[in-house]
py3Dmol code that shows the C-alpha trace and the ligand (Angstrom):
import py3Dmol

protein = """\
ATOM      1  CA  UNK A   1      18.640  10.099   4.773  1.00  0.00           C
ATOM      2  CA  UNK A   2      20.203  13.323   6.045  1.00  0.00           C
ATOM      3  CA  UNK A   3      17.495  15.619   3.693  1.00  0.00           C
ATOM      4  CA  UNK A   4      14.724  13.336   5.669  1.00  0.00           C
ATOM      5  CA  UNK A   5      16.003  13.396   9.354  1.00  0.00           C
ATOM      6  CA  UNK A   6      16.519  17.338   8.510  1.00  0.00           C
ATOM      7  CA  UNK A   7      13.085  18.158   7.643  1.00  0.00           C
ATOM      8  CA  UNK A   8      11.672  15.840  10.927  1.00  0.00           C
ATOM      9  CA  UNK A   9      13.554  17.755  13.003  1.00  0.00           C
ATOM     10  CA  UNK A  10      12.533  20.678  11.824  1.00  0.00           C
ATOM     11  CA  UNK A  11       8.415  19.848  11.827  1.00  0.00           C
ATOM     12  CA  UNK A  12       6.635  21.421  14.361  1.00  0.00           C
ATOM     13  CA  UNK A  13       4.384  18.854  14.787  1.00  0.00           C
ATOM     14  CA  UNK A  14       4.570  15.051  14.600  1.00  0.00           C
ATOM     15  CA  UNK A  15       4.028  13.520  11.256  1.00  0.00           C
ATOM     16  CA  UNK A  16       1.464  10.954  10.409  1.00  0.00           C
ATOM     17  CA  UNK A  17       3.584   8.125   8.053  1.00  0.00           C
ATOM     18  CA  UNK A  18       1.758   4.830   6.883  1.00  0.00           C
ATOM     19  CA  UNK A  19       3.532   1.663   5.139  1.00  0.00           C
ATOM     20  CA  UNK A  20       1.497   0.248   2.332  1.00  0.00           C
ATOM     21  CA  UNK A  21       3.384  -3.302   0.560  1.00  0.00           C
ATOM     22  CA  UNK A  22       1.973  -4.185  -2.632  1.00  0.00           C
ATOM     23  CA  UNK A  23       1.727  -8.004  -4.337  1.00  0.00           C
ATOM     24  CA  UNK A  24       1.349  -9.982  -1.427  1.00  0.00           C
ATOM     25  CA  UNK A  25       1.327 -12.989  -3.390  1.00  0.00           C
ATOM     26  CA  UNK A  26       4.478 -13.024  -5.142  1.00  0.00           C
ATOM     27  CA  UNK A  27       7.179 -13.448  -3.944  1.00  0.00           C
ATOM     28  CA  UNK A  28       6.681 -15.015  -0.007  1.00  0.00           C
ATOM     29  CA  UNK A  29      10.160 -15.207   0.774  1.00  0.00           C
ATOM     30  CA  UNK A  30      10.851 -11.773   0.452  1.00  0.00           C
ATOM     31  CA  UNK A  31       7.202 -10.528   1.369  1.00  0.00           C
ATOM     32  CA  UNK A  32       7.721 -12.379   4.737  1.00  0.00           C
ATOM     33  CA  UNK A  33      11.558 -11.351   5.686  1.00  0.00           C
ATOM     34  CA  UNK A  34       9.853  -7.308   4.371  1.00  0.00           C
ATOM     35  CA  UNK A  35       6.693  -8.057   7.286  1.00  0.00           C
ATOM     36  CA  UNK A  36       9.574  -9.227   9.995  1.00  0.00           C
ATOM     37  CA  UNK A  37      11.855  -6.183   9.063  1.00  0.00           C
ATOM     38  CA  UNK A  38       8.349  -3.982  10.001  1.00  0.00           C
ATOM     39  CA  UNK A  39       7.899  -6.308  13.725  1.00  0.00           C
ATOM     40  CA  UNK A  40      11.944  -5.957  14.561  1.00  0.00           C
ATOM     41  CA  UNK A  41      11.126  -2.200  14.213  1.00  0.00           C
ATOM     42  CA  UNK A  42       7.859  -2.124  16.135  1.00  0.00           C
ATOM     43  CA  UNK A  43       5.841  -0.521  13.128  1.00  0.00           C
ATOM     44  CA  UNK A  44       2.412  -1.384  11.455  1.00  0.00           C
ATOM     45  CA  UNK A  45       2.427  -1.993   7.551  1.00  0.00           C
ATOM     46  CA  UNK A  46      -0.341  -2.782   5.529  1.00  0.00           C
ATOM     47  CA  UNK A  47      -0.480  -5.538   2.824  1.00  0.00           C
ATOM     48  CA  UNK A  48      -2.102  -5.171  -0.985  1.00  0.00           C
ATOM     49  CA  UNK A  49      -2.412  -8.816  -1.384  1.00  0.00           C
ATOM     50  CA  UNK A  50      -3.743  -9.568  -4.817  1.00  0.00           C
ATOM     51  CA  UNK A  51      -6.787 -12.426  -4.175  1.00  0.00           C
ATOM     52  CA  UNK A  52      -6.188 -14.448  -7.326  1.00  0.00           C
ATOM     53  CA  UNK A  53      -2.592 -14.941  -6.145  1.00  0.00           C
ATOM     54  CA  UNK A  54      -3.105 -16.073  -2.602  1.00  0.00           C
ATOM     55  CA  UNK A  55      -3.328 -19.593  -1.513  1.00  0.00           C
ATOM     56  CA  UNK A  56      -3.821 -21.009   1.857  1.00  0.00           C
ATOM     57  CA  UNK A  57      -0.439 -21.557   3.221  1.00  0.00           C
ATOM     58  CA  UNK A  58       0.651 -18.532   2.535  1.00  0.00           C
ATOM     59  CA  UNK A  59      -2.841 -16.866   3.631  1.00  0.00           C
ATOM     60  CA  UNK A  60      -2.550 -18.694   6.966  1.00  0.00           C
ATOM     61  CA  UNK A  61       1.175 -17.259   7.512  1.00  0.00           C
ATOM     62  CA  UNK A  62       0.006 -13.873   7.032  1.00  0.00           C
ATOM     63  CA  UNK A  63      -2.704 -14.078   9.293  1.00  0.00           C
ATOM     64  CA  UNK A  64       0.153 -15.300  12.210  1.00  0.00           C
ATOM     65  CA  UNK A  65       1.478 -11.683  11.106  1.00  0.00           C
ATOM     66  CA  UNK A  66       0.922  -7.945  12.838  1.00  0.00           C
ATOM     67  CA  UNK A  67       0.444  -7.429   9.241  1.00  0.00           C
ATOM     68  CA  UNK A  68      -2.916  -5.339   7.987  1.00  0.00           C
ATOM     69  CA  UNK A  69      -4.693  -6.840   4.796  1.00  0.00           C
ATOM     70  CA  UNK A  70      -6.559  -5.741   1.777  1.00  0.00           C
ATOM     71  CA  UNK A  71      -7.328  -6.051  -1.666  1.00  0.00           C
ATOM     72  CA  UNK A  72      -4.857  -5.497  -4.566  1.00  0.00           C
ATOM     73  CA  UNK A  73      -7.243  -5.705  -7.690  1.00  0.00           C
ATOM     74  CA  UNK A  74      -7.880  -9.606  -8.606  1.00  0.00           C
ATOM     75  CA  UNK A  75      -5.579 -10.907 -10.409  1.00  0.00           C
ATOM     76  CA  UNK A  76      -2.508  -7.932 -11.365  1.00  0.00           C
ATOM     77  CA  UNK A  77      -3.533  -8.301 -15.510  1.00  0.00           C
ATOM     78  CA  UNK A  78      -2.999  -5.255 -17.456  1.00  0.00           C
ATOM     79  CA  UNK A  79      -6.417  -4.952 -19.811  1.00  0.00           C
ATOM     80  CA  UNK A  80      -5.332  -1.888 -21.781  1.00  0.00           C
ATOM     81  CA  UNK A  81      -4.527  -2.788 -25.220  1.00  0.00           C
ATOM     82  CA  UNK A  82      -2.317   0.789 -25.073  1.00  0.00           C
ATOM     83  CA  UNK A  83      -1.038   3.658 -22.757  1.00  0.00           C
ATOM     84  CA  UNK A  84      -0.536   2.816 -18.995  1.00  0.00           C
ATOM     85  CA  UNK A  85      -1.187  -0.838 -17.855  1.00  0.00           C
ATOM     86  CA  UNK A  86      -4.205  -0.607 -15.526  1.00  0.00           C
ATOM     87  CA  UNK A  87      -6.648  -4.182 -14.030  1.00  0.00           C
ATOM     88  CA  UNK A  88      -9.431  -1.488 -13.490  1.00  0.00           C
ATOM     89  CA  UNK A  89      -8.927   0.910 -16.301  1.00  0.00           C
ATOM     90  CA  UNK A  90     -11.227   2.241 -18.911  1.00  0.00           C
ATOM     91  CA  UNK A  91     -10.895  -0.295 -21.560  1.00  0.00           C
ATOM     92  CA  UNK A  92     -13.059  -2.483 -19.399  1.00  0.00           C
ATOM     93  CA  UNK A  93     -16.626  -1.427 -18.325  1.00  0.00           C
ATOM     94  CA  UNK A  94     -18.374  -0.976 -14.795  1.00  0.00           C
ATOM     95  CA  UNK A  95     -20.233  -4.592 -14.785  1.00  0.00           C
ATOM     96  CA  UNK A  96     -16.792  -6.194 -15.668  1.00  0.00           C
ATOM     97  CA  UNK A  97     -15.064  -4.526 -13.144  1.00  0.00           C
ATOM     98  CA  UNK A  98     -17.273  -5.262 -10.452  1.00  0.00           C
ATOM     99  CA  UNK A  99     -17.226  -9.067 -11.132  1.00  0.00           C
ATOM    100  CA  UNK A 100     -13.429  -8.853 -10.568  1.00  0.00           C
ATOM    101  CA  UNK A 101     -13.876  -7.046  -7.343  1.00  0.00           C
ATOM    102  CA  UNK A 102     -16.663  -8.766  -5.584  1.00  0.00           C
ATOM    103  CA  UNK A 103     -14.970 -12.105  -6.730  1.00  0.00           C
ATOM    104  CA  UNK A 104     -11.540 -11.138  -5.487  1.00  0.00           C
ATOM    105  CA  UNK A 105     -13.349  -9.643  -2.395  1.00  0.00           C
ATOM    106  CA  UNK A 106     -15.261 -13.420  -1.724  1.00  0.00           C
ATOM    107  CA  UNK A 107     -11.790 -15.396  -2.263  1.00  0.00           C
ATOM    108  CA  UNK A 108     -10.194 -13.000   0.042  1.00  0.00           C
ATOM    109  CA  UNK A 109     -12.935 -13.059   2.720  1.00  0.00           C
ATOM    110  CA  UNK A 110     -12.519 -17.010   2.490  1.00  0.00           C
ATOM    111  CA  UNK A 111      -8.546 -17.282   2.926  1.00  0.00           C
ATOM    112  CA  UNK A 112      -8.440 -14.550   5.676  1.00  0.00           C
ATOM    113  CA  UNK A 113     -11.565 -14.139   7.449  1.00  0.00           C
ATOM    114  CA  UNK A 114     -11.914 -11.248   9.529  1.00  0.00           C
ATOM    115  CA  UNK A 115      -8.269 -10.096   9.082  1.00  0.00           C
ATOM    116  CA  UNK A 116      -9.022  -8.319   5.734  1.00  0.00           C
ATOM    117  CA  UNK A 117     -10.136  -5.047   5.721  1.00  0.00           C
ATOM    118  CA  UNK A 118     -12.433  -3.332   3.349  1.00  0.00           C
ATOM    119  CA  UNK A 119      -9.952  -1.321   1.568  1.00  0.00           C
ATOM    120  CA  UNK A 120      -9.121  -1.485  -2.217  1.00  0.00           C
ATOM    121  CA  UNK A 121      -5.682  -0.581  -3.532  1.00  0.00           C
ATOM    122  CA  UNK A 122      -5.931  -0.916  -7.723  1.00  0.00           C
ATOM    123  CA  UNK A 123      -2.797  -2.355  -9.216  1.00  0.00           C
ATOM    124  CA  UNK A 124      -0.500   0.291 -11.270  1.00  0.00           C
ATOM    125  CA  UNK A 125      -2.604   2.546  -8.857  1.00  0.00           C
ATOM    126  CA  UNK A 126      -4.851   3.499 -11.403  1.00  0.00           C
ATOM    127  CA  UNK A 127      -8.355   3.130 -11.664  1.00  0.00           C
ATOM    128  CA  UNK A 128     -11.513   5.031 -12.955  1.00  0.00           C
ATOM    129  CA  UNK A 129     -14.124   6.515 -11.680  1.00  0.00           C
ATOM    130  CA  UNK A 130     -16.708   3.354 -12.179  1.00  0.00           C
ATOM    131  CA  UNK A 131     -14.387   1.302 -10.350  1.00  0.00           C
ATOM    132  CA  UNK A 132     -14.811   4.381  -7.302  1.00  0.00           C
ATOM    133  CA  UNK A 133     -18.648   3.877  -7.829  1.00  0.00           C
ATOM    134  CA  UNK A 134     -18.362   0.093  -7.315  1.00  0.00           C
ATOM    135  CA  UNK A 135     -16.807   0.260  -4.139  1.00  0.00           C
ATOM    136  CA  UNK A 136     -19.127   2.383  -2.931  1.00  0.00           C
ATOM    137  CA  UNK A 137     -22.027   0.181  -3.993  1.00  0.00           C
ATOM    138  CA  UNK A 138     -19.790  -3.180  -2.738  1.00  0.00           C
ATOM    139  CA  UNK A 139     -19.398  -1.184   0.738  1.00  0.00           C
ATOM    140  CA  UNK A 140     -15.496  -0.745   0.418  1.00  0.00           C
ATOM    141  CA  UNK A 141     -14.386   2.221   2.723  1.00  0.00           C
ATOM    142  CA  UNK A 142     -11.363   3.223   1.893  1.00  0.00           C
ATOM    143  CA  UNK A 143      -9.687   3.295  -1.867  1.00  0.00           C
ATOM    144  CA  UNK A 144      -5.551   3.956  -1.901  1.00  0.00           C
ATOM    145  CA  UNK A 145      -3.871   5.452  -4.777  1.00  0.00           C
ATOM    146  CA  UNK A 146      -1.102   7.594  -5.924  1.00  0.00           C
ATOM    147  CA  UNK A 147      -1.187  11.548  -4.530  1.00  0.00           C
ATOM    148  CA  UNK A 148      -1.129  13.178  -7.688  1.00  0.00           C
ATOM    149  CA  UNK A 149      -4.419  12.115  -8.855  1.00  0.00           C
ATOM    150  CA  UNK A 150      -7.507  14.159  -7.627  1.00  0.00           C
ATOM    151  CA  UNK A 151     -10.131  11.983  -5.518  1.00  0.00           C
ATOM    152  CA  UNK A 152     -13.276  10.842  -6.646  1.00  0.00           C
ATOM    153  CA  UNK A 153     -15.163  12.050  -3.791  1.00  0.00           C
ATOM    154  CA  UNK A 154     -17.102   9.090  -3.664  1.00  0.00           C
ATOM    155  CA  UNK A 155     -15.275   7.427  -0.947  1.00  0.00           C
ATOM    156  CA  UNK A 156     -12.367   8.178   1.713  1.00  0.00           C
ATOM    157  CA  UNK A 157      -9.065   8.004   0.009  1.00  0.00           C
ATOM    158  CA  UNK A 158      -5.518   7.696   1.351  1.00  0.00           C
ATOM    159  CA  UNK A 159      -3.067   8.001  -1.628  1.00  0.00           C
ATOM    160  CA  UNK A 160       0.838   6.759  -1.126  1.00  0.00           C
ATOM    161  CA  UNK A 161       3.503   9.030  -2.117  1.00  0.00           C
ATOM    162  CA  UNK A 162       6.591   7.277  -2.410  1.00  0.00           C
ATOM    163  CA  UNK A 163       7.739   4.254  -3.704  1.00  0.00           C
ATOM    164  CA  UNK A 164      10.901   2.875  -1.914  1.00  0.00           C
ATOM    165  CA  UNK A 165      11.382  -0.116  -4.182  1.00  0.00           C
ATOM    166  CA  UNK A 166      11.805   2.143  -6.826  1.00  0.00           C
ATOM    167  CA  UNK A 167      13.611   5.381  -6.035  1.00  0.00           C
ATOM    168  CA  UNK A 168      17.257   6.008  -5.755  1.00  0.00           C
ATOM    169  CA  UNK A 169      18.792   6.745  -2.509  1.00  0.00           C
ATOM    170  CA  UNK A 170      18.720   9.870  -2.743  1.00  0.00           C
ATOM    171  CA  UNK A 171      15.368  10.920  -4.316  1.00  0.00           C
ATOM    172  CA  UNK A 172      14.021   9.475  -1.996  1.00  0.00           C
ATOM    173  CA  UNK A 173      15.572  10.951   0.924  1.00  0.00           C
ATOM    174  CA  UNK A 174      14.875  14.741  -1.005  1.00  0.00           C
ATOM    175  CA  UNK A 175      11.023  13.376  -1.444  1.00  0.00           C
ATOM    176  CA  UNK A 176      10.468  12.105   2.068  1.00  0.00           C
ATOM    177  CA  UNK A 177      11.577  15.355   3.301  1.00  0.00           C
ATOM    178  CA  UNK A 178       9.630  17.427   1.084  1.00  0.00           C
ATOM    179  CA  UNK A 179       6.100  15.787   2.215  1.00  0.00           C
ATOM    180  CA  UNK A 180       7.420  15.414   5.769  1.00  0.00           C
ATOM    181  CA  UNK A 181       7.472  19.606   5.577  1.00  0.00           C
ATOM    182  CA  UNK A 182       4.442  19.451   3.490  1.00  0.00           C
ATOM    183  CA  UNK A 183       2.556  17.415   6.329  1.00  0.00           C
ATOM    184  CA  UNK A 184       1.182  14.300   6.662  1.00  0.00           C
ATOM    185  CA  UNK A 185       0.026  11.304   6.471  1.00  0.00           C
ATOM    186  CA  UNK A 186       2.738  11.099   3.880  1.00  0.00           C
ATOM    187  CA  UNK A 187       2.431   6.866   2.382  1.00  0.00           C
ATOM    188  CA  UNK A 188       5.468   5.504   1.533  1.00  0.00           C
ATOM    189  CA  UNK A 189       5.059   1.954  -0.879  1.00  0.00           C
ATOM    190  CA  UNK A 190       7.155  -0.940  -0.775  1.00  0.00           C
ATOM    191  CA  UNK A 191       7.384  -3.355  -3.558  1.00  0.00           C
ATOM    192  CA  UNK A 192       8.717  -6.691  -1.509  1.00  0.00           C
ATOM    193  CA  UNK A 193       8.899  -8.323  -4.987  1.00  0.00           C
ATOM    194  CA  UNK A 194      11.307  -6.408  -6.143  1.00  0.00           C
ATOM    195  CA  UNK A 195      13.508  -5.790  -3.420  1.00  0.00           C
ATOM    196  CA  UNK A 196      17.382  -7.272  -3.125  1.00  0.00           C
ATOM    197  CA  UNK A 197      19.188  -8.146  -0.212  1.00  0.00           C
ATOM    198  CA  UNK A 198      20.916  -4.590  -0.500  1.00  0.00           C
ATOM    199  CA  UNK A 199      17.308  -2.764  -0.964  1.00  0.00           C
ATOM    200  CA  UNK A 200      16.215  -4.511   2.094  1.00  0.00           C
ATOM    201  CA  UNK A 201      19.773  -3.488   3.757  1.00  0.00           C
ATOM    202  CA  UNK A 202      18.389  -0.163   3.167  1.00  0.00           C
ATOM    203  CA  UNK A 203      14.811   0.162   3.784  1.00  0.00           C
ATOM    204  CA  UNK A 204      15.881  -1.648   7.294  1.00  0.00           C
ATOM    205  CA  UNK A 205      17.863   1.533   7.664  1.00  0.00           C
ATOM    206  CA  UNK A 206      15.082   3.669   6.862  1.00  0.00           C
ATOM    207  CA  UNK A 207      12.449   2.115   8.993  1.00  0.00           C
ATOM    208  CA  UNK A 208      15.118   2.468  11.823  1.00  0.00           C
ATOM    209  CA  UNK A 209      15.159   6.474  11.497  1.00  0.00           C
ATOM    210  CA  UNK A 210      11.499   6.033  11.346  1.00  0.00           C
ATOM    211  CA  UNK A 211      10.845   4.104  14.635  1.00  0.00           C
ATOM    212  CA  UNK A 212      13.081   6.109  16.575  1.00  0.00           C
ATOM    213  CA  UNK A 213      12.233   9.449  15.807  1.00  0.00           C
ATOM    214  CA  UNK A 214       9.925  11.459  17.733  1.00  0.00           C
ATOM    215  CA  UNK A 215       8.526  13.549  15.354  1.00  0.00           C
ATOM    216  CA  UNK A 216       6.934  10.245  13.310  1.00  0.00           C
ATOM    217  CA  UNK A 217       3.849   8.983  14.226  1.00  0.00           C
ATOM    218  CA  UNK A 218       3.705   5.875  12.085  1.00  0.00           C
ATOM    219  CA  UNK A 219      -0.140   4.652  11.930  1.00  0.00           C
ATOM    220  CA  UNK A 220      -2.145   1.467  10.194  1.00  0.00           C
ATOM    221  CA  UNK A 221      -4.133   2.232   7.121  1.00  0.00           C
ATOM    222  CA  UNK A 222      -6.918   1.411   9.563  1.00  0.00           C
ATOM    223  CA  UNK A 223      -6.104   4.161  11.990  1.00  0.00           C
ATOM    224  CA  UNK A 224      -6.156   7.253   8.685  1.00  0.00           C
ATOM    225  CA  UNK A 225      -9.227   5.631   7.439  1.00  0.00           C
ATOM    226  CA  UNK A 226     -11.522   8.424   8.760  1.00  0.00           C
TER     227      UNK A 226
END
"""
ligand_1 = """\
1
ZN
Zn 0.760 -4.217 -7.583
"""
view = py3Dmol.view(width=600, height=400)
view.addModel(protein, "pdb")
view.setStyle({"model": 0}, {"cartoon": {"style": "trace"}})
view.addModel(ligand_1, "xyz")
view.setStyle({"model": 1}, {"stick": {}})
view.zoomTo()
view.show()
């Protein structure tokens, strides 16, 4: 991580970082030692948990957690018969997708009450723009995706930028440090699922650099959502 420390001591200014896990739902064991890796560090991460996936044991752990939680899609199905697997891509229309969300958003509400927050993170991070309208119209507030797409401008957006599961080493150290000079809030995406004893090994090492260094400002979801 020497590219990474580099570039934060080097930033004139502290920089904004948020912690966004994906498929909360699959996966517990490792989803819950990824949540107490966050707490031994004394940061905030927030949780995609997918609604069709989460049943009540699991739902009542997460709410004994510092955890923040919101939607992941409904059920993490790829509809596209070709190209890039998307839930809320264009091979399925606006009514459809809304069903999904409002009936993910209403199994959700049920398991964790007033811990889940009104934000939406699609699976694959795609979605289109009628999926952008229905949150709007479903009173979402804030919609998380990947940087390199433009926003919608329909609602407040706070894209991720890395993907820690699946980087090497190395990229990601020479990634981190680019954004970290570019500014933040820079995201940075964990895939729990995925992770091996030796990824955890080193995002534990990584959240370490993060929690000690002054020029990070690490932040909830919640606290960017303007
Ligand atoms: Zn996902």
């Amino acid at each position: 991580m020497n590219a990474l420390r580099e570039a934060l001591q080097n930033a004139a200014t502290p920089v904004e970082v948020f912690f966004r896990d994906d498929d909360a739902g699959w996966e517990d064991a490792r989803l819950l030692e990824l949540i107490a890796r966050f707490a031994e560090h004394g940061l905030p991460v927030d949780l995609a948990v997918i609604p069709n996936e989460l049943h009540e044991p699991l739902a009542a752990k997460l709410i004994d957690t510092h955890a923040g939680l919101h939607q992941h899609g409904f059920a993490h199905t790829n509809h596209q018969l070709e190209g890039r697997k998307c839930e809320f891509g264009p091979a399925r229309d606006k009514s459809a997708q809304r069903a999904d969300i409002a009936d993910g958003r209403t199994r959700l509400q049920h398991l964790l009450g007033d811990r889940l927050e009104p934000f939406f993170t699609p699976p694959w991070n795609r979605c289109t723009h009628a999926t952008a309208e229905t949150l709007v119209e479903l009173g979402f507030a804030l919609l998380s995706r990947e940087h390199k797409v433009e926003p919608f401008g329909l609602l407040s957006e706070l894209p991720v930028h890395l993907d820690v599961a699946r980087l090497a080493p190395d990229e990601l150290d020479e990634r981190f440090a680019r954004h970290v000079e570019h500014g933040g809030p820079v995201g940075v995406m964990f895939h729990h699922g995925v992770m091996e004893p030796e990824d955890m090994a080193r995002a534990s090492a990584l959240l370490e650099l993060l929690a000690t260094h002054p020029n990070v400002k690490a932040k909830t979801m919640r606290e960017l959502c303007p």
